[in-house]
N, C-alpha and C positions, 0 to 999 in steps of 0.2 A: 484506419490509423496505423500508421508507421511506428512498429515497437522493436525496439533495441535488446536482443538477449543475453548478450556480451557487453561489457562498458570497461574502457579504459578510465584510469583518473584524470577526472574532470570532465567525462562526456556527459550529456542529456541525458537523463533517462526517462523515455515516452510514457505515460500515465492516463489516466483514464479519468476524467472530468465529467461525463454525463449522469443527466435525472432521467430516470427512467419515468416514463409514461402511464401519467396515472391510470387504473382500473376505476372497478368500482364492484363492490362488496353486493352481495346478491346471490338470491333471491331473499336471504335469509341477513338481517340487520345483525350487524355487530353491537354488541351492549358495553359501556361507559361505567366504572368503577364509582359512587357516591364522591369520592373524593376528584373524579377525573383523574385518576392517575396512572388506571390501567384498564384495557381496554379487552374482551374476548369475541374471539371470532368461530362461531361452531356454526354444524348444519351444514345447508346447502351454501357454497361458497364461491357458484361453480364461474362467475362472472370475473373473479377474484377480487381482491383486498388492496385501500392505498388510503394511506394517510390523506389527510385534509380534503377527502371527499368522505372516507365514510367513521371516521373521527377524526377529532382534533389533533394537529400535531403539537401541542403541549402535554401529550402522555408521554408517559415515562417507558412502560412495560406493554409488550404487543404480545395476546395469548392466542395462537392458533392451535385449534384443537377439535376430534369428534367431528370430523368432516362426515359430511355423508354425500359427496356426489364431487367426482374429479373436477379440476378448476381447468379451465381454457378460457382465457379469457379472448378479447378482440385484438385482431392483429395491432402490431407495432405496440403492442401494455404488455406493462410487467405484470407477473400471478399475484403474488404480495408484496407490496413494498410499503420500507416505514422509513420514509426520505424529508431531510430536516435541510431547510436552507435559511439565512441570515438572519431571518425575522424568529425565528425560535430559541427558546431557552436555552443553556446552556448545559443543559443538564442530562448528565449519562441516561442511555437508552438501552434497551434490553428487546430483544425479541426470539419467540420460543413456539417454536410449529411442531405438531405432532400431525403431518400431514399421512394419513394412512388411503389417500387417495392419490391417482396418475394427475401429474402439474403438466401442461405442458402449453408452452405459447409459441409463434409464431412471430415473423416479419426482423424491425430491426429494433435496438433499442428494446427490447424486451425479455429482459430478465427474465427469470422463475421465483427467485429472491432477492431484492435490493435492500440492504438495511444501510442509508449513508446519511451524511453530513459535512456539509457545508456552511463554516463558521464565515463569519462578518470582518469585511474588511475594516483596516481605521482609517480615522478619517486624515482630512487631508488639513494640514495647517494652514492658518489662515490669518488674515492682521485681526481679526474680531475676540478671538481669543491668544490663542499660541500658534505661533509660525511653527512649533516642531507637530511632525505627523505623530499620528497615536497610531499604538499595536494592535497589530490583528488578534481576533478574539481566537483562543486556544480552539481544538478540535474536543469535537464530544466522545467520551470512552462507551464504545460501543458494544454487545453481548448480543451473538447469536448462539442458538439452541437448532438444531435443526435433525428431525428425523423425514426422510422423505424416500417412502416406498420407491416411484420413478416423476423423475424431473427429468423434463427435456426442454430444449430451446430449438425451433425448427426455423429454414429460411423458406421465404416465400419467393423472392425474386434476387435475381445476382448481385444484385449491390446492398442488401441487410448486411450491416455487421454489428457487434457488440452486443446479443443477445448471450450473457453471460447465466450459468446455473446458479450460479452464486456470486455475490458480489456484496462486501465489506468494505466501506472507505469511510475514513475519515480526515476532511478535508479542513485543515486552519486555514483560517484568515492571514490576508498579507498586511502590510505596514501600512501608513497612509503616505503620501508624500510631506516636503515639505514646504512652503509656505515659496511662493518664487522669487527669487530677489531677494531671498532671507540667507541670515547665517545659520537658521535653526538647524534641528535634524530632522532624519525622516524616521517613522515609526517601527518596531522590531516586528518582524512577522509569527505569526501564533506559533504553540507547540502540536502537534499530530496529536489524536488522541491515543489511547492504547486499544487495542482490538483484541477481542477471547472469543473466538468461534469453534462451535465443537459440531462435526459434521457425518450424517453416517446415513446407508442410503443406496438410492442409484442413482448421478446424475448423467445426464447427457447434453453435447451443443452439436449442432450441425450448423454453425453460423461463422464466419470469419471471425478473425480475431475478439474470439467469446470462448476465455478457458472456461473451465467446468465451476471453479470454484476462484475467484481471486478476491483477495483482502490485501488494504492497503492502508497506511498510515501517513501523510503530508505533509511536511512541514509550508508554514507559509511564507510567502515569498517579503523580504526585506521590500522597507516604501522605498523606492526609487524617490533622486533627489530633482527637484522641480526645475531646476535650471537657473537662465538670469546671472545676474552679476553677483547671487548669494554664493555662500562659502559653507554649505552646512555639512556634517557628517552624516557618514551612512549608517546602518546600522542594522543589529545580527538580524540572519537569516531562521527561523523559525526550526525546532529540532522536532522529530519523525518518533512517534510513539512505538512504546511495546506490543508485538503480534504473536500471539498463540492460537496456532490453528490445528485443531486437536481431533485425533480419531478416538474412535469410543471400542470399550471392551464389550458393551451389550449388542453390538450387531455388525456386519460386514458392510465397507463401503466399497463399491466400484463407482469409477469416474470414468470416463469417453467423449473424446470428442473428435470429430469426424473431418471440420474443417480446418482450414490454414490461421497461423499467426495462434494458436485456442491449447495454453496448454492445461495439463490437468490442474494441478497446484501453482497458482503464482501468487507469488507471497514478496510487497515491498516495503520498505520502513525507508523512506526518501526524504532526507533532511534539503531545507532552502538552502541557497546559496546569500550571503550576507552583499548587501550595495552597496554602489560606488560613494564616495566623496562628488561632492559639486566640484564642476571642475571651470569655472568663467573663462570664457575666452580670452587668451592674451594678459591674464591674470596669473600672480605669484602667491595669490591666495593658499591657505593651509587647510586641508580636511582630509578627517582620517576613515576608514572603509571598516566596514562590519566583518564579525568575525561568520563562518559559516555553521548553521545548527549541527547538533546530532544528530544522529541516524540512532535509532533501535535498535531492542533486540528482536529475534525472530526464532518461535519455536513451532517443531512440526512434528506430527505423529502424538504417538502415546507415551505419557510421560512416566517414568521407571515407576517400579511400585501398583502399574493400572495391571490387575492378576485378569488372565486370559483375553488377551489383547486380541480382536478382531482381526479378521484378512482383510488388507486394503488392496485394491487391482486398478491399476491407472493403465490407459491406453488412451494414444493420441497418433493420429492418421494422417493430418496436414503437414507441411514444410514449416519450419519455425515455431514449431510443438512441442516443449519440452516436456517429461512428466511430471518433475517438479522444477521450479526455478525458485529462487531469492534472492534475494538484493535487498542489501543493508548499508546507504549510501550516504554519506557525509556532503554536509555542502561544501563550493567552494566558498574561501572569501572574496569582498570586493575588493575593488584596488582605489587606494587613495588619489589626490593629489596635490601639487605643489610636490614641497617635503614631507608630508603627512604621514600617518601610522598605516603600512598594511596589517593585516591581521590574519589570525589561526583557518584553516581550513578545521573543517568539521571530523571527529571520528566517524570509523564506521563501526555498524555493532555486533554481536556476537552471533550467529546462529548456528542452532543445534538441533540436526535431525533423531528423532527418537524412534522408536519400537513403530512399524508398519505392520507387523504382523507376519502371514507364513503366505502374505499376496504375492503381486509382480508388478512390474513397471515395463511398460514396453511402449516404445516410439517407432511408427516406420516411416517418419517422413525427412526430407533432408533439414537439416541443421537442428534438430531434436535430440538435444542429450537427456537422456533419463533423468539423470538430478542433474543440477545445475545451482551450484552456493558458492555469492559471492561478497565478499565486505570489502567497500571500496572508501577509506580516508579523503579527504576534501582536498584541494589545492590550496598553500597559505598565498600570501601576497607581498610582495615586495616593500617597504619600508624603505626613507629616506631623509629619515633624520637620524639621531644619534644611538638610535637604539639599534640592539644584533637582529641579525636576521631570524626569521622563524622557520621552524619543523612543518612538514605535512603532516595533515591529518592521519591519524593509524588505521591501519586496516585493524575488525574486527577477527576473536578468536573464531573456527569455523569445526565443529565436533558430526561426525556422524556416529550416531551410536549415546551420544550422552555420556551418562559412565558406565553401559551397560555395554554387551555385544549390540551390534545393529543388527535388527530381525527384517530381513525379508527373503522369498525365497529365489528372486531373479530379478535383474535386470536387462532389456535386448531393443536395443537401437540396431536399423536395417538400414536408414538412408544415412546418406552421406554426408561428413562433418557432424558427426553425431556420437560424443561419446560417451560411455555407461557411467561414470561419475564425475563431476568436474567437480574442482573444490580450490576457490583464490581468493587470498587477503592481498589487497594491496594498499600501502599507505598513497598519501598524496604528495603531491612535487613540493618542496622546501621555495623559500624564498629567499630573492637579493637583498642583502643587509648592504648598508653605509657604513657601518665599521669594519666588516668580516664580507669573507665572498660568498656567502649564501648559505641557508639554510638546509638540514637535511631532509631527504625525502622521509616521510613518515613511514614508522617500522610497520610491516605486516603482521599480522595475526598469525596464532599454531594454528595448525591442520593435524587435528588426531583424528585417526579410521579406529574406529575400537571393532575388530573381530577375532574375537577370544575364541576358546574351544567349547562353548556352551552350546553349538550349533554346529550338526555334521550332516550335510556341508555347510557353511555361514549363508552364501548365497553365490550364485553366478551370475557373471555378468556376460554377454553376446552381443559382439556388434558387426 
């Protein structure tokens, strides 16, 4: 999969949609809470672990712990995965491994840990009840725990990709459409859930584009309007939840990965873009365009206050490897038509890298910058009735350091287009108003470096 590391306002940004490959829990049976509500995995485990084969995926809480024999399961499976798709509850999931044994899988689509969700579409309007489509169901707020002595992801053959060390999504539900040949509307797409992953350890991938660790949050996508001679409006794009992805002061984490497109940290909070108005052909019909979600916030490292904060050490070897990346991206809006209402492009949101520790971050491959934080505002949409034009979406605020000094002890990028910190807020493009000549572009976010004198030297950068 073709992934984007850079994004102007308004561009795509590439995501990552796949269920990993059930295993299956073995030799040793996992046991079921009285109440079915949470579930423990110990012993021999060495087969590995997956929802709705070896429980039920209406638990709540997944306990891995007290392994006694390294997990490799069978090519192309993930080691543990707790993967929710439309038919399950909606209800926050938690999952918490004290793996003190070597994970390691093989082939493609094989994780080491998957914890995701994917929420239920709405449905689609109809003459039997309501011509307007219904909302996509929200995204579930997810909680990883993860201690893992060594994870690895290995390829078997040249075309595996996507076996990720870690991988957090939560995916909302899109709109339904609307009813065809109606004037209704189409349905609002879900919100992203919020994601809290705390991670510490050694992971590795040797797999194309498979970072070591990536968590994400979705907004879902606005119902597209059905077509026909209807006139319905569109309607918002689904906003992208809160992600905190946290290093721990009780032990050191290294990250690595080996192949291309794979970097250590990728961290996105991606709000939908909001739909069109029906637009009939050869018609002066009026409908107005959905506004685009929000974007998250995004936080990483160790949060001030965590007393003797670990070494964290990322290294990444392939072309288009960052060590860390983020992306906090606002939707666009849709565009109306006739005279109809455009609408707001989405913000983007804040992120703030914290205390790493007295580790390093190092890249050698081309277009691999060390960190890499960006909050991108939505594009608004042009408007053509009597109202003023509107602002782009704002770029989020972007802090390294928090309000403390930032801790680390280096950063060193070797390949080319690769540089040791990048840091951009950018609002989104304004729109054409009917009364005024157009709206302003949306304001960018600050950029504060906090490196005070609490640290001699603060850190080096090498490229």
């Amino acid at each position: 999969m073709k992934r984007l590391w850079s994004a102007a306002p308004g561009a795509v940004i590439a995501c990552f949609w796949m269920q990993p490959t059930p295993s299956h829990a073995g030799p040793d049976a996992c046991t079921t809470s009285s109440d079915g509500t949470q579930v423990t995995c110990k012993g021999n485990q060495s087969s590995g672990i997956s929802a709705g084969t070896d429980f039920q995926t209406s638990v709540t809480d997944v306990i891995v712990e007290n392994l006694t024999a390294p997990i490799a399961p069978a090519s192309d499976t993930a080691a543990i995965e707790f993967s929710l798709d439309t038919g399950d509850t909606a209800d926050d999931r938690s999952l918490d491994i004290d793996a003190r044994q070597k994970i390691t899988t093989q082939g493609k689509d094989a994780s080491g840990i998957a914890l995701t969700s994917i929420s239920a579409t709405g449905a689609n309007g109809d003459d039997t009840d309501s011509g307007n489509g219904d909302g996509g169901a929200a995204g579930r707020n997810l909680t990883l725990n993860l201690i893992a002595d060594s994870l690895e992801t290995r390829t078997l053959t040249t075309g595996d990709t996507e076996s990720f060390g870690v991988l957090v999504s939560s995916q909302a539900g899109a709109g339904g459409s609307n009813e065809t040949n109606s004037d209704d509307d189409t349905g609002a797409g879900g919100n992203g859930g919020n994601l809290d992953v705390n991670v510490l350890g050694e992971i590795t991938t040797n797999v194309p584009d498979s970072p070591a660790v990536l968590v994400q949050s979705l907004g879902g996508a606005a119902g597209k309007t059905a077509g026909g001679s209807g006139s319905g409006n569109g309607n918002n794009g689904g906003s992208a939840g809160d992600i905190s992805l946290n290093t721990s002061s009780d032990g050191p984490l290294t990250v690595k990965t080996l192949a291309k497109s794979s970097a250590g940290f990728e961290v996105r909070s991606i709000a939908a873009d909001g739909s069109d108005g029906d637009d009939p052909a050869g018609s002066s019909e009026v409908t107005n365009a959905g506004a685009g979600g929000f974007a998250g916030t995004i936080t990483i490292g160790a949060s001030p206050g965590n007393v003797g904060v670990a070494t964290t050490a990322i290294t990444t070897n392939g072309d288009d490897s960052p060590g860390i990346i983020a992306i906090s991206q606002g939707g666009n809006a849709g565009r109306p038509s006739g005279v109809g209402n455009g609408n707001l492009g989405g913000p983007g949101g804040n992120i703030t890298l914290y205390e790493l520790g007295s580790g390093s971050i190092t890249t050698r491959g081309e277009k691999s910058g060390g960190i890499v934080l960006q909050s991108i505002g939505g594009n608004s949409t042009p408007t053509e009735n009597e109202s003023p034009a509107m602002p782009g979406g704002v770029g989020g605020d972007i802090t390294v350091g928090g309000n403390t000094d930032f801790g680390i002890a280096s950063i060193s990028t070797s390949g080319g287009a690769s540089v040791g910190l990048s840091m951009m807020s950018s609002g989104g493009n304004g729109s054409l108003g009917f009364i005024d000549a157009g709206g302003d572009g949306g304001d960018a976010g600050r950029l504060t470096l906090n490196v005070g004198s609490s640290r001699t030297p603060v850190f080096t950068v090498t490229t």
